[in-house]
N, C-alpha and C positions, 0 to 999 in steps of 0.2 A: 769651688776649690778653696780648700782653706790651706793657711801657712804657706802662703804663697813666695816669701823670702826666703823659709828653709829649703823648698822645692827647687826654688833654684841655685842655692849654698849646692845642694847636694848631687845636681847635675853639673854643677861647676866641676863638682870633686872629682867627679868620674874623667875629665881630663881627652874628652871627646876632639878626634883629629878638626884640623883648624880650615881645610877645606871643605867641608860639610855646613850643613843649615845648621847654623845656633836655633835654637827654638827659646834660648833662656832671656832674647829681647824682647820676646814676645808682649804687647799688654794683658797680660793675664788676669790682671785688675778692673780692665776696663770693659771688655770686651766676653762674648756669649760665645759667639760663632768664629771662626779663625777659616778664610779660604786663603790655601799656600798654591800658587801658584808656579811650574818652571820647567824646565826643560829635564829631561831623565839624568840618573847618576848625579844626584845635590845632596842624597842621603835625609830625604826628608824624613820617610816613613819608619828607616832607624833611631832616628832624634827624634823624632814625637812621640815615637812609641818608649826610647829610655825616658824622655820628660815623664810619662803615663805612669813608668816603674818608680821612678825618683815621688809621684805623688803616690801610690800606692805603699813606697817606703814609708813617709811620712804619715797619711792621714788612711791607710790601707784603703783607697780608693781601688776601686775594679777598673780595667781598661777594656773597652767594647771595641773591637776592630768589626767594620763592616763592610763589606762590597755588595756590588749592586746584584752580583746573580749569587746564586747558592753554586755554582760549579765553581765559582773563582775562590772558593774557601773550602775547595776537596782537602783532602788531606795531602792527595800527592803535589798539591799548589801548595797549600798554605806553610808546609812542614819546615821550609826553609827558611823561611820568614825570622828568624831568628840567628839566622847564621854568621851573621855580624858581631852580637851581641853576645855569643856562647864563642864566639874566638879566646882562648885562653889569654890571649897576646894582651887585651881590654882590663881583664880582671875589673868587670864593670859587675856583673852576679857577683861576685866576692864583695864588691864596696857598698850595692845595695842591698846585702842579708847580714852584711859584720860577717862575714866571712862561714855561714852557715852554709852553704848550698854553692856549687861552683859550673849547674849547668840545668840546663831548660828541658821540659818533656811535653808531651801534649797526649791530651786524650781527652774523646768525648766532647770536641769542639773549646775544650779549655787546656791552655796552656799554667805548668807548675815549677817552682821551684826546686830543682834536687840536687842531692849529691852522686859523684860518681866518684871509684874508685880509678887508683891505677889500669884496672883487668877491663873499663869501663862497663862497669856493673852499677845499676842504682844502686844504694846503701840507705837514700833516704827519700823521703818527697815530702813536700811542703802539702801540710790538709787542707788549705784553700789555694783555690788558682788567683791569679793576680789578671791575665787576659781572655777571655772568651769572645768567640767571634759567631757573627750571623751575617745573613745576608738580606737588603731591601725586600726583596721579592719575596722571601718567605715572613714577612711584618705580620701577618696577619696569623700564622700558625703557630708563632715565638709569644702570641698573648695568653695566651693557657697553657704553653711548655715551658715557659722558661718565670723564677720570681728573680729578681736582684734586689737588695736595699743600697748599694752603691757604689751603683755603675756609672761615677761620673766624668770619666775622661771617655771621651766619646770619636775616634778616627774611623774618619769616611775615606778609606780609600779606592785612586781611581777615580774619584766620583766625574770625571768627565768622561762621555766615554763617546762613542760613533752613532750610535743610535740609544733611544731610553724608550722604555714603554710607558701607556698612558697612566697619567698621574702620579711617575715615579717619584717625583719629589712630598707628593702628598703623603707617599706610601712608606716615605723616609721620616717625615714626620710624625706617620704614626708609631712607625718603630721607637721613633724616642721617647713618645706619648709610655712605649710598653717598658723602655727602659730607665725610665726617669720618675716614672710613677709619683709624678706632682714634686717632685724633690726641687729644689734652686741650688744655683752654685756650679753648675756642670758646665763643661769647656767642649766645645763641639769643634772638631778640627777636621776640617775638606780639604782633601788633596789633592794634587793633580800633578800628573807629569807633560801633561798636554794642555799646553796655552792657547784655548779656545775662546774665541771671545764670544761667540755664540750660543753656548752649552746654554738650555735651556734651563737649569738652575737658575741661574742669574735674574733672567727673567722673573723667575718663581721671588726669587730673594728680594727681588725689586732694587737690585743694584745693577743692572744692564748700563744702563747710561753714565754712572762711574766706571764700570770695566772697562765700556767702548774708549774709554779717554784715557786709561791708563797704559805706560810702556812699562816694558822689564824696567827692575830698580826701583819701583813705585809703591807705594805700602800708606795704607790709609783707613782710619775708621770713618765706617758707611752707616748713618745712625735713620734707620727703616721710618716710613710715616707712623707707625705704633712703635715707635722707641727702641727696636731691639737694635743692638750694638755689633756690625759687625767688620772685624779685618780683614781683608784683603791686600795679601803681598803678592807682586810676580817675582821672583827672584833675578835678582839680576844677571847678564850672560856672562853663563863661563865659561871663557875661553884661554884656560890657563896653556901653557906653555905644551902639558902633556896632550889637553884635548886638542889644538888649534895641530899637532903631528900625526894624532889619529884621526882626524876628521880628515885631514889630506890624504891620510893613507888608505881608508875604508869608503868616506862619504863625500868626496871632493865633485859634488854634483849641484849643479845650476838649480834647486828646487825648495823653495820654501816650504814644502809640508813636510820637509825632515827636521823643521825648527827644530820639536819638540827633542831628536837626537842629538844633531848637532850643537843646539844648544844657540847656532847663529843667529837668528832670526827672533823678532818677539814674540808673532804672533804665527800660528800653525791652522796653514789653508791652503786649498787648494784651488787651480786655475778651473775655471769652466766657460764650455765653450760661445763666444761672441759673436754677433750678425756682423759681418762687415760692415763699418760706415757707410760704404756706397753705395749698397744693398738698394733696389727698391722691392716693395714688401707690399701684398696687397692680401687685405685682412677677411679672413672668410669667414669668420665669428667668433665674439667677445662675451662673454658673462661665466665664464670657469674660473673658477679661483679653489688652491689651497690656506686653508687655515690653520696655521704650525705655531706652537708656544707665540700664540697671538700676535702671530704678524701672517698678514695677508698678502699672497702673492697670485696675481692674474695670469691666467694661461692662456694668451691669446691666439687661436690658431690660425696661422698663414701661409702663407703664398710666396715664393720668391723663384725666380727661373732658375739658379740653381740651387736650392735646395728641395727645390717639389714642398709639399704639403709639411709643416712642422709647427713646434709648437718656441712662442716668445714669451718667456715668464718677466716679469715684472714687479714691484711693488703696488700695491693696490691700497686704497685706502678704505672702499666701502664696497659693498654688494648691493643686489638691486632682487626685487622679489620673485625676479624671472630666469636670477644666477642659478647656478650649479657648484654650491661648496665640498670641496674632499677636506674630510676635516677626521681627526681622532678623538677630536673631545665630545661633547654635548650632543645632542643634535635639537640646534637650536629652534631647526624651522624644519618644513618637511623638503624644503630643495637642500637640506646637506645631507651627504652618501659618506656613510662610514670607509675610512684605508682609502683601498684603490678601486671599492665598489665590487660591487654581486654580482650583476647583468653583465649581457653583452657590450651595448652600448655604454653604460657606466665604465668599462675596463679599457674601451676602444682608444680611449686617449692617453691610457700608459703603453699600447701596443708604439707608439711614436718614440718612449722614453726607452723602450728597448733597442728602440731602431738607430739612440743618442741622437735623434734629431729633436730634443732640447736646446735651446739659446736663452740667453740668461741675461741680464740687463745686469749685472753683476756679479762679482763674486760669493757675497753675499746672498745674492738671491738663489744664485744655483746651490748654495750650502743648505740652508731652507729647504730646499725642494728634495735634494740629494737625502737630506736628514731625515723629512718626512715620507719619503719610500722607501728607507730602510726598518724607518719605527713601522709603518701600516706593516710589511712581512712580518716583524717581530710580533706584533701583536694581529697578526690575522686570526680568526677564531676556526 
């Protein structure tokens, strides 16, 4: 990103309401990667997406909008995506074309500049578009559809999502392999409106262990053991005067996995269910384990007078040459079974997980387990 001073003179100018994400404190100087972090309704993806316009003003940079499936970038989704921005009231298109073009079009997966009359009729269009969007999953069929020379403002949004499929992040990086084409200088912004401290990104980014330490409010560069530079903000909670009357009026429920709505909470998870303390438990065989964005959890299956036959998930540290891995990646040895497994007997132990006779030695570990059967469906072959 060059002219990085003008870029932000010039989203100053646009005069953006004062409840919304600044993106113009951003270190844009310092920094590759940008994870924004928070709760819905901050106006992120408006404001990163005018910053994108404000450098495309400047330095006619291209903006890449991308999500992780190709259906979340239909047209009857994405169309709207601009409707902030194309409010007359802003006269934010008027500031960043000098007053040539006064409203937005899209075609063809690329969004343009135009005019429109009183009758609202086009009158004009801008010959290059300023954003085009694709999606993760299609990375591999975007290498011989698509050229760019500079595409360098780059928004992942969503990018946290319930379940991912395998090697999605790999699969992200090679999208940028396809749209950065060796170039330097590009700003890579992840988005999220769900504060998950689990998403397996993290992992991938090799910033897990600052996540898990940070609350809302918190903003920090994460510099990778290969150098790469990246931020990380959660935003901090908003609980203005209008939200803390709607949330009473709509969402006034005892449950921390509305963090992400309500905006109360930091972090967005959910409860799963516990053995009683008192429990006695007698263990009818050990050596199961899932293997999920590399953390290992033990499925120990037991015994208890009241709960009959079920399964006690755990953290685990190793396996042993007589386990039984459910894993989605590799298959490192020949005792790991792909998903939820082929056979009879391989499936027998998710027939338990239907039955929600699952127990979980934490919250944490039933999010693991919960995450990886939903990713083995996703990607069942």
């Amino acid at each position: 990103m060059n002219n990085i001073k003008d870029i932000k003179k010039l989203f100053k100018k646009l005069k953006t309401p004062n409840d919304v994400y600044n993106p113009a404190v951003l270190p844009l100087d310092a920094c590759t990667w940008f994870n924004l972090l928070s709760d819905r309704s901050r106006g992120k993806t408006t404001q990163i997406i005018l910053l994108g316009m404000c450098d495309n003003a400047i330095n006619g940079t291209k903006i890449e909008y991308v999500r992780s499936r190709e259906e979340y970038i239909a047209p009857k989704v994405i169309i709207d995506i601009f409707s902030v921005i194309k409010n007359p009231e802003y006269k934010y298109i008027e500031i960043l074309t000098n007053g040539k073009y006064n409203t937005i079009v899209y075609k063809s997966r690329r969004f343009y500049y135009a005019t429109i009359d009183e009758k609202m009729n086009i009158t004009d269009t801008a010959p290059e578009y300023f954003m085009h969007i694709c999606s993760v999953d299609k990375a591999e069929s975007l290498k011989s559809g698509y050229a760019t020379s500079n595409s360098d403002f780059i928004i992942y949004d969503e990018f946290i999502g319930k379940y991912y499929y395998k090697n999605e992040f790999v699969q992200f990086c090679d999208l940028l392999k396809t749209l950065l084409r060796d170039r330097s200088g590009a700003k890579i912004f992840m988005l999220s409106n769900t504060i998950d401290r689990h998403s397996p990104y993290f992992e991938e980014m090799l910033i897990s262990d600052d996540i898990l330490s940070m609350q809302q409010g918190d903003k920090k560069i994460i510099t990778t053991p290969k150098n790469t530079n990246i931020y990380v903000e959660i935003l901090g909670k908003n609980i203005s005067r209008k939200r803390h009357f709607l949330n009473m009026e709509y969402f006034g429920f005892d449950n921390p996995a509305l963090a992400s709505i309500t905006g109360a909470e930091t972090w967005a998870f959910s409860n799963y269910q516990h053995l009683p303390d008192d429990i006695e438990i007698k263990i009818l065989h050990r050596g199961i384990y899932v293997k999920h964005n590399n953390v290992l959890i033990a499925l120990d299956v037991i015994r208890t007078d009241k709960h009959g036959t079920c399964i006690f998930c755990h953290k685990a540290t190793r396996y042993y040459d007589d386990s039984i891995i459910y894993s989605l990646g590799d298959r490192e040895t020949n005792n790991f079974i792909y998903g939820l497994g082929v056979t009879p007997s391989q499936k027998l132990i998710w027939e338990l997980y239907k039955q929600n006779k699952f127990y979980y030695a934490t919250n944490e570990v039933g999010y693991t387990v919960e995450n990886y059967v939903l990713s083995a469906k996703k990607n069942r072959l």
